[in-house]
Backbone of each chain as ProteinMPNN parsed JSONL, in Angstrom:
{"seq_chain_A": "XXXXXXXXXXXXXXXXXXXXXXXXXXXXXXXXXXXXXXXXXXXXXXXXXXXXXXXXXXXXXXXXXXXX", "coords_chain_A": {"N_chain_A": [[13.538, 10.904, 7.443], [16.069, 12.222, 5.59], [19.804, 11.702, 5.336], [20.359, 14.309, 4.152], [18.787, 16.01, 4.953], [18.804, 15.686, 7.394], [21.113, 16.809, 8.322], [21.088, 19.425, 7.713], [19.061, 20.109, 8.864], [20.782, 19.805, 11.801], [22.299, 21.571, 11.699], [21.251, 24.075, 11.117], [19.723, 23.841, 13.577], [21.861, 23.908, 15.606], [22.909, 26.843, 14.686], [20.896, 28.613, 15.616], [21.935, 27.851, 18.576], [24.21, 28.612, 18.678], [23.924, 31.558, 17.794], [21.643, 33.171, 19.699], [21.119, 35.07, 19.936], [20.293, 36.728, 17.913], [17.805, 35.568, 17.051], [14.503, 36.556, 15.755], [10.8, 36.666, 16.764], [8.179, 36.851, 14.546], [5.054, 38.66, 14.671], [1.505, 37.167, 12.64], [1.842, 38.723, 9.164], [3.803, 40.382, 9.333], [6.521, 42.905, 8.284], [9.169, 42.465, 7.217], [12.419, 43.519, 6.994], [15.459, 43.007, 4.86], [17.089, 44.149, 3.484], [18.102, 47.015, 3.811], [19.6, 50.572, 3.8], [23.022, 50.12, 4.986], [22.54, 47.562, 6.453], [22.384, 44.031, 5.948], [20.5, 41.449, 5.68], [20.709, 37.864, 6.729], [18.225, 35.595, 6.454], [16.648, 32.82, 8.192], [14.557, 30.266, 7.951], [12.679, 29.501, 10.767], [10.692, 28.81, 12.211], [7.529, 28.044, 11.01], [6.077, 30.227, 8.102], [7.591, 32.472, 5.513], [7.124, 34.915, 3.193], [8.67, 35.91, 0.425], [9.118, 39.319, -1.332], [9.064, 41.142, -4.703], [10.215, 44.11, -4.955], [9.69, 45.763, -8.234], [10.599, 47.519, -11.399], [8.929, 50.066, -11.048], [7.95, 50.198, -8.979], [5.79, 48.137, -7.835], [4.841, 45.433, -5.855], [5.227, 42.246, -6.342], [4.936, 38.658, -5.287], [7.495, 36.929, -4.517], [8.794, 34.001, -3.706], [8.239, 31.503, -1.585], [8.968, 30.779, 1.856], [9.78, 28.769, 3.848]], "CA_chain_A": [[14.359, 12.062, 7.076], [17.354, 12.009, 4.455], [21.213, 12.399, 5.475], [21.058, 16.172, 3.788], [17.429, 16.992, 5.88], [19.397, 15.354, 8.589], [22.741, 17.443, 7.945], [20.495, 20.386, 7.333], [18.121, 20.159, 10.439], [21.2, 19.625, 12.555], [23.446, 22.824, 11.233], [19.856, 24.971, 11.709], [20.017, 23.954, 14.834], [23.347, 24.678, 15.818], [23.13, 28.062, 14.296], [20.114, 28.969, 16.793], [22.492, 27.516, 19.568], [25.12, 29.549, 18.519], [23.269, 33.063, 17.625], [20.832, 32.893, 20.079], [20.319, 36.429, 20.079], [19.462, 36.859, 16.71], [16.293, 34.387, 16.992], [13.238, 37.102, 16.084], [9.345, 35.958, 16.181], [7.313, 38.262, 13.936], [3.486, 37.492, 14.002], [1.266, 37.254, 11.078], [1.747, 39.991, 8.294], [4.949, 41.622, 9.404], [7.404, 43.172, 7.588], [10.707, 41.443, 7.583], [13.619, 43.914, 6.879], [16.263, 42.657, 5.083], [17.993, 45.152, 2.943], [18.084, 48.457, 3.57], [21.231, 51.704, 4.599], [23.838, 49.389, 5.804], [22.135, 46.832, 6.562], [21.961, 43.335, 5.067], [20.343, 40.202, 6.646], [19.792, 36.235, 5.81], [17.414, 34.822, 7.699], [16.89, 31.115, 8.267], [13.167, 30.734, 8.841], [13.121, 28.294, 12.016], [8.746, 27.502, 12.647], [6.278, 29.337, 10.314], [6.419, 30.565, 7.034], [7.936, 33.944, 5.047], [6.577, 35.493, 1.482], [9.44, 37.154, -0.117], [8.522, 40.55, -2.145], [9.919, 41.352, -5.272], [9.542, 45.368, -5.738], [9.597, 46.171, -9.737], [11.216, 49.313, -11.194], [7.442, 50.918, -10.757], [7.351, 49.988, -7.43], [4.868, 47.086, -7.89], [5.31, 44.161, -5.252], [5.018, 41.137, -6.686], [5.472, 37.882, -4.3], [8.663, 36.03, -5.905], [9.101, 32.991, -3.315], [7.871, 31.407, 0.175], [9.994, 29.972, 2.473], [9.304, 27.695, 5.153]], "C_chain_A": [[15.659, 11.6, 6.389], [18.406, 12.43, 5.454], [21.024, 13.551, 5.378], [19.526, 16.617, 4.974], [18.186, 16.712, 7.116], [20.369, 16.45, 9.003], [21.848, 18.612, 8.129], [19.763, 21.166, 8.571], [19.37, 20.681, 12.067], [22.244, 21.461, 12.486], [22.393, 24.147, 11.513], [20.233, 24.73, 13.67], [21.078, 24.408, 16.157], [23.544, 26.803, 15.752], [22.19, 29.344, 16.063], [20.919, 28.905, 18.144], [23.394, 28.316, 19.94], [24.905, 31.327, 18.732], [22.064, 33.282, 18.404], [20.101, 34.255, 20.123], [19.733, 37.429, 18.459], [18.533, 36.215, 16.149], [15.648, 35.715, 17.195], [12.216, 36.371, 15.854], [8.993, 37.301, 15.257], [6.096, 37.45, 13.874], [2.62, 38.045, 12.888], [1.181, 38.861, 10.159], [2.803, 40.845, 8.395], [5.974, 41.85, 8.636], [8.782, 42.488, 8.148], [11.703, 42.388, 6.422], [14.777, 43.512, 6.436], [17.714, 43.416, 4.232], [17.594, 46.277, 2.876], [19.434, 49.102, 4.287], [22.156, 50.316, 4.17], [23.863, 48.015, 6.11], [21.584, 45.517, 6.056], [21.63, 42.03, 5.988], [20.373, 38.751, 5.999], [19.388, 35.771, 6.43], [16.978, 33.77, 6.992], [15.435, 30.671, 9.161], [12.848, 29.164, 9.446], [11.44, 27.582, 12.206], [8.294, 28.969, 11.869], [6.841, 29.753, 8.872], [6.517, 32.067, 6.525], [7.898, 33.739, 3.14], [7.633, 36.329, 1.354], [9.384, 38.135, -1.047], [9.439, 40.856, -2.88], [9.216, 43.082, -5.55], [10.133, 45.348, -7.208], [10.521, 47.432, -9.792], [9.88, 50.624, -10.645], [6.839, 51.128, -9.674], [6.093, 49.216, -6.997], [5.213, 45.932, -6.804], [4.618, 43.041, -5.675], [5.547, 39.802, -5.426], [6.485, 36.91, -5.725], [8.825, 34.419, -4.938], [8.705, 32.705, -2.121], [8.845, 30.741, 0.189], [9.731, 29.678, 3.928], [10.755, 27.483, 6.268]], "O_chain_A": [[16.2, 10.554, 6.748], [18.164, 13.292, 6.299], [21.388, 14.222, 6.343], [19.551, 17.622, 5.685], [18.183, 17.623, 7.943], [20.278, 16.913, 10.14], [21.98, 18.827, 9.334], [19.854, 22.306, 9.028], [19.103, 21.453, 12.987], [22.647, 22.154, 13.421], [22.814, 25.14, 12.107], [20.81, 25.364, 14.554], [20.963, 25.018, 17.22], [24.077, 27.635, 16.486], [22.56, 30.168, 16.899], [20.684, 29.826, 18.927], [23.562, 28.752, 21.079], [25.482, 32.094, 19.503], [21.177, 33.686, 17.652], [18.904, 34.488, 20.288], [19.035, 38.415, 18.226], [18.348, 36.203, 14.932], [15.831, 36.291, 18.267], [12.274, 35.488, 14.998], [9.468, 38.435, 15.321], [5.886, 36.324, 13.423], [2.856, 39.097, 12.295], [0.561, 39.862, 10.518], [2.875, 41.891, 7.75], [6.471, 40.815, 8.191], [9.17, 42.146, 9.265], [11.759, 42.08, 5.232], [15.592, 43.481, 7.358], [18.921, 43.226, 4.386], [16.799, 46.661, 2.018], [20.167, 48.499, 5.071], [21.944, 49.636, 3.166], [24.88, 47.322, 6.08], [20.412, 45.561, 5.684], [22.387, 41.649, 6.88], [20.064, 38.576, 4.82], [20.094, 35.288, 7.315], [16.877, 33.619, 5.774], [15.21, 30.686, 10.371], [12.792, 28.082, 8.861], [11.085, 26.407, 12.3], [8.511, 30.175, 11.985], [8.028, 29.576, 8.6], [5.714, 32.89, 6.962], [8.341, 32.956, 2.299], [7.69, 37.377, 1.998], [9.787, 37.575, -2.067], [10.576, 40.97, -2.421], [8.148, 43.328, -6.11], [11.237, 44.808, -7.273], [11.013, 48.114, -8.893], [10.015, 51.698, -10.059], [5.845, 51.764, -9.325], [5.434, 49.536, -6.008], [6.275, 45.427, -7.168], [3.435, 42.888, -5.371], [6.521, 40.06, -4.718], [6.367, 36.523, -6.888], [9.016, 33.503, -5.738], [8.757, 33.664, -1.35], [9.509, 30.219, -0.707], [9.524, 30.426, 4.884], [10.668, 26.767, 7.266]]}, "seq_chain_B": "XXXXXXXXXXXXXXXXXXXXXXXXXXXXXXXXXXXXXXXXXXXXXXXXXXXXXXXXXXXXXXXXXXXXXXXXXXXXXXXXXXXXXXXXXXXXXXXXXXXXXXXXXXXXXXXXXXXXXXXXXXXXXXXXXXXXXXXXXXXXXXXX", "coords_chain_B": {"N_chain_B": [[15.411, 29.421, 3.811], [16.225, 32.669, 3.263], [16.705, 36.163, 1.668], [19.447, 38.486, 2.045], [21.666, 37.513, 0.423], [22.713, 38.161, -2.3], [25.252, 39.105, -2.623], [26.749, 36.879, -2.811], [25.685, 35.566, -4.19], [25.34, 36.879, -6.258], [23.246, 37.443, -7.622], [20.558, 39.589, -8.147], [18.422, 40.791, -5.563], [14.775, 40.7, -3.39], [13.402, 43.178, -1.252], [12.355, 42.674, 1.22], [10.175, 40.709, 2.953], [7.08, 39.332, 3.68], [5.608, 37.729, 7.38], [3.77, 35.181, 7.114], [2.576, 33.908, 8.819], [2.686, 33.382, 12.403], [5.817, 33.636, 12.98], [8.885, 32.216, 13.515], [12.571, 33.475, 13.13], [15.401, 33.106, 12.024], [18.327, 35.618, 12.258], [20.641, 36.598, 10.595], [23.283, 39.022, 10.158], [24.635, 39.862, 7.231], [27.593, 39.647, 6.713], [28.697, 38.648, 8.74], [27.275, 35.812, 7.774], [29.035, 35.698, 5.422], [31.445, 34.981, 6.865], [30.707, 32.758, 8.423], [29.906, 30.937, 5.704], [32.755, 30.974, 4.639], [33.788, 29.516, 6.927], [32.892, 27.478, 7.517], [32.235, 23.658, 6.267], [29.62, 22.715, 6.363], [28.042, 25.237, 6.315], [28.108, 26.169, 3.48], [26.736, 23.374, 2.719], [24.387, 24.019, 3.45], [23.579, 26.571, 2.2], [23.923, 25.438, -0.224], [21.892, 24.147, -0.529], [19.542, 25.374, -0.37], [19.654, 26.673, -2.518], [19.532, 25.284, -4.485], [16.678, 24.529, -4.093], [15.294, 26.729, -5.168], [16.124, 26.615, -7.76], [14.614, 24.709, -8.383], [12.235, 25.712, -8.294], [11.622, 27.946, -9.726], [12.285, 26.407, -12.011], [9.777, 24.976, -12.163], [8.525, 26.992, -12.713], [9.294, 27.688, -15.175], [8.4, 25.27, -16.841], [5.375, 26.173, -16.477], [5.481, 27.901, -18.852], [5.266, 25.919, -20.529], [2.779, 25.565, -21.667], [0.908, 24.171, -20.946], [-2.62, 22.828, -19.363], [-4.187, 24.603, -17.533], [-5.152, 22.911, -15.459], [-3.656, 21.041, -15.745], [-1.184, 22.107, -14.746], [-1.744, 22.729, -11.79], [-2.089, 20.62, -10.718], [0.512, 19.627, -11.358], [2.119, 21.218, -10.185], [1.319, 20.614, -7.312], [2.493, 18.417, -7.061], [5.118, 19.212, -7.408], [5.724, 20.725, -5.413], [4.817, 19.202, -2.979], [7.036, 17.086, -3.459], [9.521, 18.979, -2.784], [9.519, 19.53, -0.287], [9.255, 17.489, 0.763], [6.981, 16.496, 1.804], [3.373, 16.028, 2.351], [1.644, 17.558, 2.852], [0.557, 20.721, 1.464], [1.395, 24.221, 1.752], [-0.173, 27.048, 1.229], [-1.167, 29.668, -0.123], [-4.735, 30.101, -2.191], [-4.514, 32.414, -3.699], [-0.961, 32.687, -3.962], [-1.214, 30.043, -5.542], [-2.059, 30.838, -7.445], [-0.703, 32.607, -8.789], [1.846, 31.402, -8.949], [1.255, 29.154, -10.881], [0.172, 30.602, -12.637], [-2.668, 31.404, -12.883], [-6.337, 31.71, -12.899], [-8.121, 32.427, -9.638], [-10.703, 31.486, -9.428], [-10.606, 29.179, -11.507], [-8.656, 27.791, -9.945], [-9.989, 27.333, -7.592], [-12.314, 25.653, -8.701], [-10.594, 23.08, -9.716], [-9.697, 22.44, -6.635], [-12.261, 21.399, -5.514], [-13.182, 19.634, -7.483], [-10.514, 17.739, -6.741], [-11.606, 17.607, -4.184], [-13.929, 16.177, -4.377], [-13.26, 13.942, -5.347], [-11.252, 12.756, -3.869], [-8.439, 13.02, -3.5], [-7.156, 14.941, -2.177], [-7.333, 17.238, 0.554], [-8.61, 20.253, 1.745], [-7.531, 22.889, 4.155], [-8.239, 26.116, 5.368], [-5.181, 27.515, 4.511], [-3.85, 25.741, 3.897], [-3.063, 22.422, 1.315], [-4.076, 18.964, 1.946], [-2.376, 16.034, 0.628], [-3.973, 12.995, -0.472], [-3.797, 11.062, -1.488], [-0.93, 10.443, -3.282], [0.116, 8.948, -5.122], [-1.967, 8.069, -7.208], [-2.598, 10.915, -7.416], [-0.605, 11.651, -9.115], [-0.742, 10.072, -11.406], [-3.115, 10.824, -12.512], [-1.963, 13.278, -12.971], [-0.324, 12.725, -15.126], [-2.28, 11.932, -17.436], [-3.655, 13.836, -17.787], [-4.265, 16.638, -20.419]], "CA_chain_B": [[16.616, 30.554, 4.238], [15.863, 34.035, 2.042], [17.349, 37.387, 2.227], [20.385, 39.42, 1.072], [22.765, 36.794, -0.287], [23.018, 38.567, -3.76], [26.218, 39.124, -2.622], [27.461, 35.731, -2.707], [25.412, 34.397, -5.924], [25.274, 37.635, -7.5], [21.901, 37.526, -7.95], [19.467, 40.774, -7.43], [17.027, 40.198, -4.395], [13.723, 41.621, -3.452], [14.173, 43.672, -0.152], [11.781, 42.529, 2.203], [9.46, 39.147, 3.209], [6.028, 39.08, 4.843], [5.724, 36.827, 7.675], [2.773, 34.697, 6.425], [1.606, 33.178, 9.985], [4.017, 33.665, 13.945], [6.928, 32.882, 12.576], [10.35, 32.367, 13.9], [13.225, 33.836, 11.647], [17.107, 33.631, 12.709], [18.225, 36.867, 10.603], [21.837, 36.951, 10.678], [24.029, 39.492, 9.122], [25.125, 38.689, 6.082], [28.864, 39.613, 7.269], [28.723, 37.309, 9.772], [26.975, 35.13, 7.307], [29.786, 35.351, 4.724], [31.948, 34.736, 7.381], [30.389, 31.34, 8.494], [30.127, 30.291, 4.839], [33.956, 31.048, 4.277], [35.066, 28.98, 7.289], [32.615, 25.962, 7.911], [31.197, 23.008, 5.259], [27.469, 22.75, 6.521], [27.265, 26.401, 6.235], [27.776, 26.093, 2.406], [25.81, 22.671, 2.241], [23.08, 24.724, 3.707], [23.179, 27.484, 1.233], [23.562, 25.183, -1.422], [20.584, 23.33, -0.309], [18.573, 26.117, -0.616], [19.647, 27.125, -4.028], [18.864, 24.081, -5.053], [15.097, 24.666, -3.948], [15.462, 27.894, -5.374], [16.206, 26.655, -8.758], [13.522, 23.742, -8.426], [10.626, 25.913, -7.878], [12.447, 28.377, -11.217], [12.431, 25.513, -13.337], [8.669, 24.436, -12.616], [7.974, 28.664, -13.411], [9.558, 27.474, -16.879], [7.084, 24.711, -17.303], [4.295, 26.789, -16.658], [5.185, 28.386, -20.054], [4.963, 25.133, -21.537], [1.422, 25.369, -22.303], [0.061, 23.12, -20.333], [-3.862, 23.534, -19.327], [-4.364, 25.094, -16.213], [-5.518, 22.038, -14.879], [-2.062, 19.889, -15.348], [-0.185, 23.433, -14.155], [-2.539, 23.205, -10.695], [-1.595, 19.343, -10.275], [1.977, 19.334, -11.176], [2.546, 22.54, -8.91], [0.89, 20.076, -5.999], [3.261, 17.281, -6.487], [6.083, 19.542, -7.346], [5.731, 21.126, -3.746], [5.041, 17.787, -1.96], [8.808, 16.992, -3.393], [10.441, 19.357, -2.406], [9.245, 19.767, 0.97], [9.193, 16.136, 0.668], [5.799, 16.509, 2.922], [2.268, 16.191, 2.207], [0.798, 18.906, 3.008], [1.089, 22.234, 0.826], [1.167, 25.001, 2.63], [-0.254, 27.917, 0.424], [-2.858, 30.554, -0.476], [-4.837, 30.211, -3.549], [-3.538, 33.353, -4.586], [-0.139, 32.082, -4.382], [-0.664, 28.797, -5.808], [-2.117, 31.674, -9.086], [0.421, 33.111, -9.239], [2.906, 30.412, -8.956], [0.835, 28.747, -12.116], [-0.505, 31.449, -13.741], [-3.82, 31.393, -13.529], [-6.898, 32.52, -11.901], [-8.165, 31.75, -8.139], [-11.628, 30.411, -9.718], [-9.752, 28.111, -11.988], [-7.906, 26.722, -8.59], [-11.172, 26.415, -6.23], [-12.727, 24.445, -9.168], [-9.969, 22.411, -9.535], [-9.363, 21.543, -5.713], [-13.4, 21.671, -5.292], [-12.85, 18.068, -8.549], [-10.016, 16.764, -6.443], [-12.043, 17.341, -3.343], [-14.891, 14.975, -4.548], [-12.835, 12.277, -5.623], [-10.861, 12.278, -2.542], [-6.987, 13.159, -3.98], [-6.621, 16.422, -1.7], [-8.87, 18.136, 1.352], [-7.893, 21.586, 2.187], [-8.327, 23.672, 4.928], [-7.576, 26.887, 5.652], [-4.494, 27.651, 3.657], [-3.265, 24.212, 3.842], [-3.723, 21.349, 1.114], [-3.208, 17.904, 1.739], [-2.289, 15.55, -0.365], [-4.465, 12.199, 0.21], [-3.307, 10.049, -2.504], [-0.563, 11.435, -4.438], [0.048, 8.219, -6.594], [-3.119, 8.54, -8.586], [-2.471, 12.405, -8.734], [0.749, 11.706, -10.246], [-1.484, 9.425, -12.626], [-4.05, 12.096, -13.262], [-1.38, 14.77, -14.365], [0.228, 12.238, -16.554], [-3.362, 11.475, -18.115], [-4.364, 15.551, -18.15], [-3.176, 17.584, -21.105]], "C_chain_B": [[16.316, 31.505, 2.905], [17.139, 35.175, 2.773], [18.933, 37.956, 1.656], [21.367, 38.408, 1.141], [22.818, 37.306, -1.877], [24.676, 38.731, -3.744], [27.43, 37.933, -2.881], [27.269, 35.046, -4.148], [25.194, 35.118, -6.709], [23.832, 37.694, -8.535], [20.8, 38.35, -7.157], [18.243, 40.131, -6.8], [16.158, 40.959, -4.424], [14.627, 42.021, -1.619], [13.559, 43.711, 0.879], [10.869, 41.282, 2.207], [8.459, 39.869, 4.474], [5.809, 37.635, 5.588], [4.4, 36.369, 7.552], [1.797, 34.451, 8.322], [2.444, 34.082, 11.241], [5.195, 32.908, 13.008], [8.369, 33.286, 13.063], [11.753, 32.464, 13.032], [14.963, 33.739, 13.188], [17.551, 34.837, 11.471], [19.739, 37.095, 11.269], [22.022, 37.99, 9.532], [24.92, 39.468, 8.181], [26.884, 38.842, 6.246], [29.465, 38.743, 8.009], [28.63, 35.509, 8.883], [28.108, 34.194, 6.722], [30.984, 35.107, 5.381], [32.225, 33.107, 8.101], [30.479, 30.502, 7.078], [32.013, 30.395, 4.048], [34.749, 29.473, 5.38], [34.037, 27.866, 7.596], [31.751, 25.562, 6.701], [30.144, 23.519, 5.521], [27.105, 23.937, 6.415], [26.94, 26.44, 4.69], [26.84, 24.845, 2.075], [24.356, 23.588, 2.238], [22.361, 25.916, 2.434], [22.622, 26.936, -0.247], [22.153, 24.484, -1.73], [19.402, 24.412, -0.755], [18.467, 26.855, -2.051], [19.426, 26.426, -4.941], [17.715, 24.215, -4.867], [14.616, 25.96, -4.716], [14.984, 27.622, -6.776], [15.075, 25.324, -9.377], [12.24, 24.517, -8.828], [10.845, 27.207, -9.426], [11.879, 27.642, -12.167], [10.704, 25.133, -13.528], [8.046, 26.067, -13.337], [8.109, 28.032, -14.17], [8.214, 26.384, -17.59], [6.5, 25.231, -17.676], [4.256, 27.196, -18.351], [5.17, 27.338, -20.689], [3.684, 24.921, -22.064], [0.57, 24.793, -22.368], [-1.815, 23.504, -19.91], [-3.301, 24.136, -17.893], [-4.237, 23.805, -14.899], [-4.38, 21.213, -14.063], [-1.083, 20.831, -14.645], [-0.725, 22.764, -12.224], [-1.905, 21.532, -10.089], [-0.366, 18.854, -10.222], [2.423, 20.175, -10.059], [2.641, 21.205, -7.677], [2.198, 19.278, -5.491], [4.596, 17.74, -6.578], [6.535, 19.938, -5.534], [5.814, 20.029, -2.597], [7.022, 17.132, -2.287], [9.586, 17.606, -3.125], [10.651, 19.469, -1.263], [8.895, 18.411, 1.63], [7.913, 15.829, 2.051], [4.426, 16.481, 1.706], [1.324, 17.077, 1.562], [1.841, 20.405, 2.233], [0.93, 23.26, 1.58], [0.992, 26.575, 1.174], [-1.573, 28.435, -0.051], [-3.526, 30.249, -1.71], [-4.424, 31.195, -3.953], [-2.182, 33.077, -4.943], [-0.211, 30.792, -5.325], [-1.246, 29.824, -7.536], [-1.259, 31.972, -9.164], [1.585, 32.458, -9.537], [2.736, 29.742, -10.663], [0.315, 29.386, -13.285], [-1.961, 31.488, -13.845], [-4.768, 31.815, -12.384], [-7.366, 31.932, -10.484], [-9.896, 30.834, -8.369], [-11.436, 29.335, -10.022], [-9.203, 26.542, -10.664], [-9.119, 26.12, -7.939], [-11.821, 25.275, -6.931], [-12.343, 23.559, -9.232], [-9.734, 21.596, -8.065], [-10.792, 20.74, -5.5], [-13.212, 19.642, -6.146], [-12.316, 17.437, -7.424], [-10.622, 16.514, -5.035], [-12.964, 15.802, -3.05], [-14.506, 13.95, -4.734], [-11.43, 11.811, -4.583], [-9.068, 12.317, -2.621], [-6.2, 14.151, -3.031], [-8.036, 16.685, -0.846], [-7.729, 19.089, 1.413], [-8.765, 22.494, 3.244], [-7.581, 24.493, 5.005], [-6.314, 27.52, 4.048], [-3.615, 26.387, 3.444], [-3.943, 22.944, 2.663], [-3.259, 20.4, 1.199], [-3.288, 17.001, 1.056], [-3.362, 13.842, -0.129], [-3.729, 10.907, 0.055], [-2.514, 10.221, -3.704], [-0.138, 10.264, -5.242], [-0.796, 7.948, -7.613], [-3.23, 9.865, -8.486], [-1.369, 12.632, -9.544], [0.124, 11.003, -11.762], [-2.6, 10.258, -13.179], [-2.853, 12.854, -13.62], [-0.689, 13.992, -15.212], [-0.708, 11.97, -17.588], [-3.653, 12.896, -18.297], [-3.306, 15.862, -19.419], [-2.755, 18.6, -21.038]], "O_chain_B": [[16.207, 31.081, 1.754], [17.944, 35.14, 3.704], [19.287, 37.503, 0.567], [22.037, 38.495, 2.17], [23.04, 36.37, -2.646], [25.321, 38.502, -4.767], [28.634, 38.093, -3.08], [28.004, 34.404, -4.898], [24.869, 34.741, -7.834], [23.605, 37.914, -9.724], [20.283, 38.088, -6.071], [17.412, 39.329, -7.229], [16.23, 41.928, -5.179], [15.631, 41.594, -1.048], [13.872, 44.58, 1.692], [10.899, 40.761, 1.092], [8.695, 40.501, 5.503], [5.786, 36.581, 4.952], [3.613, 37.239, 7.924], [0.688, 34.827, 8.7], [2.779, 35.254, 11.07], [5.225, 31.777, 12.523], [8.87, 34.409, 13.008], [12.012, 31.533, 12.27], [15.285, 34.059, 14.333], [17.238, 34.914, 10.283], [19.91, 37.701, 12.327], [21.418, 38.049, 8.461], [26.04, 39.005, 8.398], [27.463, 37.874, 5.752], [30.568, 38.211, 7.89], [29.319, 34.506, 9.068], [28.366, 33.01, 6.94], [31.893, 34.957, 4.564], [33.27, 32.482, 8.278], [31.066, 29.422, 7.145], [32.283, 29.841, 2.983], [35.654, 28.708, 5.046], [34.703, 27.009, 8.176], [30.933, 26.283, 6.129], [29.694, 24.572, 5.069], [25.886, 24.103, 6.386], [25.776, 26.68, 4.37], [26.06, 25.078, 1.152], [23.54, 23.766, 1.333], [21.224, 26.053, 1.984], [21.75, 27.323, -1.025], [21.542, 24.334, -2.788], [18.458, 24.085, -1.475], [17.498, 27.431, -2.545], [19.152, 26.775, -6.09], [17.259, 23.894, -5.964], [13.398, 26.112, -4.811], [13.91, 28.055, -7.193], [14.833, 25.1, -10.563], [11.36, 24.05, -9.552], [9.885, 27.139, -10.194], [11.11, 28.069, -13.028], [10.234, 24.994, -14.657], [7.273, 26.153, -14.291], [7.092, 27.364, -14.354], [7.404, 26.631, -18.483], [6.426, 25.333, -18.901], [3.289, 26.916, -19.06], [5.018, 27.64, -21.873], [3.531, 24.063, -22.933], [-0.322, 24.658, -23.205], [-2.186, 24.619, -20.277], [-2.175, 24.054, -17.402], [-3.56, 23.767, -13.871], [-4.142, 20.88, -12.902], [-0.184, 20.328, -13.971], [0.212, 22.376, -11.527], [-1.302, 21.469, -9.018], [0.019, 17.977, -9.448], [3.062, 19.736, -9.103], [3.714, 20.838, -7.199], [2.779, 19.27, -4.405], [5.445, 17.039, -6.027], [7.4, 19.488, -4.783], [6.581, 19.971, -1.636], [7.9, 16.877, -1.463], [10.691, 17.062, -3.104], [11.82, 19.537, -0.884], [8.384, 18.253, 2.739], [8.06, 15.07, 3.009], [4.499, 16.823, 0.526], [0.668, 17.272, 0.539], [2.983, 20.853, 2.336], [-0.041, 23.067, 2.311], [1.897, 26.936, 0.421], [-2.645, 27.877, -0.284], [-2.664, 30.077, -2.573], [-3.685, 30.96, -4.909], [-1.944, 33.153, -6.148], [0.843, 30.513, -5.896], [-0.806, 29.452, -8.624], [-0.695, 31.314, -10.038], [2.344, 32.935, -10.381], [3.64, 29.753, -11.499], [0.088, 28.986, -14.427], [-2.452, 31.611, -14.967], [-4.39, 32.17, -11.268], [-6.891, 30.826, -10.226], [-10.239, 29.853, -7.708], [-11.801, 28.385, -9.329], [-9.286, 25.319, -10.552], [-9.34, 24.925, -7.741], [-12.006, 24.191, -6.379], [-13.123, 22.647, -8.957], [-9.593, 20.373, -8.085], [-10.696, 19.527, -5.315], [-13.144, 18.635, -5.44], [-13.052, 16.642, -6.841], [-10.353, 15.43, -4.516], [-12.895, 14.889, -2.226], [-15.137, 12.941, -4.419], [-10.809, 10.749, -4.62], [-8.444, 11.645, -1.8], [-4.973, 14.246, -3.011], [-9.211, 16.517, -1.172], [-6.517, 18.951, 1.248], [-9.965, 22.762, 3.292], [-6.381, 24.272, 4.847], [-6.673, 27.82, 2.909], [-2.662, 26.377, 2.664], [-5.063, 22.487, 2.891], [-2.113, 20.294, 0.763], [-4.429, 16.87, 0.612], [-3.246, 13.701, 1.089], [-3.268, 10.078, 0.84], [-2.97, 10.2, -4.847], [0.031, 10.653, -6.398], [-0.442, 7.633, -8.749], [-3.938, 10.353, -9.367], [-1.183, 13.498, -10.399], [0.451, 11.335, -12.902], [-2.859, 10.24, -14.383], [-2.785, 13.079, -14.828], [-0.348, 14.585, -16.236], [-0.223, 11.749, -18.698], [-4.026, 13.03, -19.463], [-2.116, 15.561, -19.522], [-1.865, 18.952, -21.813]]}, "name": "protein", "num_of_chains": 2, "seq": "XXXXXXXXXXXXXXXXXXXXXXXXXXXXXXXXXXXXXXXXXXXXXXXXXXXXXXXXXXXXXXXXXXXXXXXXXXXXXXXXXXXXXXXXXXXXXXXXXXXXXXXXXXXXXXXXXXXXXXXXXXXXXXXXXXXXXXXXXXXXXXXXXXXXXXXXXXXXXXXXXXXXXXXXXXXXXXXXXXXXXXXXXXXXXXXXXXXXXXXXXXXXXXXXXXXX"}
């Protein structure tokens, strides 16, 4: 592992330590909420992987990025 | 790390993520967020780290339009992904890895189906791994 995966791994970790109550699981296929009303999130995806959805003006979802 | 930072880089997001497998998400609010990235380093290394992967996986999109076959698209993708994730193993659907390259999901199975036989890549599931990625770095420099 590199210094920055090192640096990186360790500041993840921390965060979890810190926010412990904002650790959700979701299992496979779930919607993941992150802008809508009021509401804006950034999630920091800890074991498992997330497909991020780009809607269109047409309302098409296209997948724009995974993230591990 | 995904999710509503447009605010910070000023760059329009999508507004939701499927979780692919169980997956464990920390989902802070981005108030909070922009709060941690105001008052500690590693919160901005972190971000920047990821905008850096951001603009990695961008730049190979741009490739794609270089006009490469399918073939060299399907093999650079592989080893692009093994670098960034500086791992092995790809983690990804054939539909994604079309869409990522442009092209169709026959195209791909034939392609892994080649590197299967000659022993470069097995895949299972949605997982491929890599076997021997210094002769697939030498096949996509030899593909046109």
């Amino acid at each position: 592992m590199t210094t920055t995966e090192e640096l990186i791994k360790k500041t993840v970790d921390n965060l979890v330590k810190e926010f412990p109550s904002f650790l959700k699981t979701f299992t496979k296929n779930q919607y993941i909420f992150y802008d809508f009303n009021d509401f804006h999130y950034v999630g920091i995806v800890i074991k498992g992987r997330v497909i991020e959805k780009l809607i269109s003006k047409h309302g098409e979802e296209k997948t724009y990025l995974n993230y591990r | 790390m995904f999710g509503n930072y447009k605010e910070i880089v000023k760059i329009s997001r999508s507004s939701f993520a499927i979780s692919h497998n169980t997956t464990q998400i920390l989902l802070i609010p981005e108030k909070i967020f922009i709060k941690l990235l105001e008052t500690r380093e590693e919160i901005k290394i972190l971000l920047y780290h990821q905008l850096l992967i951001n603009v990695n996986k961008l730049g190979h999109k741009f490739e794609v339009l270089n006009f490469e076959s399918a073939n060299k698209r399907f093999v650079s993708y592989l080893i692009r992904m093994s670098d960034i994730y500086n791992s092995t193993i790809i983690n990804a659907t054939v539909e994604e890895i079309g869409q990522n390259i442009s092209t169709t999901r026959q195209t791909i199975h034939k392609m892994i189906k080649t590197l299967t036989e000659i022993n470069l890549i097995e895949k299972k599931y949605s997982k491929i791994r890599i076997l021997d990625k210094e002769k697939l770095i030498t096949l996509r420099d030899n593909l046109n």
